[in-house]
N, C-alpha and C positions, 0 to 999 in steps of 0.2 A: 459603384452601386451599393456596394456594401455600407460606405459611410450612410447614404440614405436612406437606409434600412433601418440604422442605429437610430439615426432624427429621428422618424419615423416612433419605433419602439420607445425611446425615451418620451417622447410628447405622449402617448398612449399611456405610458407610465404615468407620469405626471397628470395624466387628464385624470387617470382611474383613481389615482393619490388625494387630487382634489375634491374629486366625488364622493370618497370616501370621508374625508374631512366635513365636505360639506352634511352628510348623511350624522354625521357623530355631533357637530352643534347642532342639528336639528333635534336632533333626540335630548341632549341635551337642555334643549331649550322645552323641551312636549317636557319633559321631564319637570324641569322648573314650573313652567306655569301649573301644571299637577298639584307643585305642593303649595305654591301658593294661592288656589284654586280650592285646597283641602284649607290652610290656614286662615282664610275668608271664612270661610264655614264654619271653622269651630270657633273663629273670632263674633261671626253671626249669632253662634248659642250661645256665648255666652252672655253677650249682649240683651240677649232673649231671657236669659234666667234673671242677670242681673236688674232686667225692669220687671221682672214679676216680683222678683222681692222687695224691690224698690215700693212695689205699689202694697203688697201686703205691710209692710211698715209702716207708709203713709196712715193704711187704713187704721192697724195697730193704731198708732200716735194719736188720730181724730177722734178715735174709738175713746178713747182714755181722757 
């Protein structure tokens, strides 16, 4: 009886091991997309600066 007890407790172990693992690449992963989520954005502005000045030159250059 006792051995079955052990199984028992060991696979419970094991299950709560996994859960937990599974729990930590999930965050893990919220974590990730976050920051590439954040570096999309600031890849976005600068993108955004970089054609406003692009067109102020343009104008500059025609202007001249």
């Amino acid at each position: 009886m006792q051995n079955g007890q052990f199984d028992v407790s060991t696979k419970l172990l094991h299950a709560e091991n996994d859960m937990l693992e599974s729990n930590l690449k999930e965050e893990r992963a919220a974590k990730a997309i976050q920051e590439l989520q954040d570096k999309l954005r600031e890849s976005l502005d600068d993108k955004k600066e970089l054609e406003i000045e692009f067109v102020a030159l343009r104008k500059n250059y025609l202007g001249l």
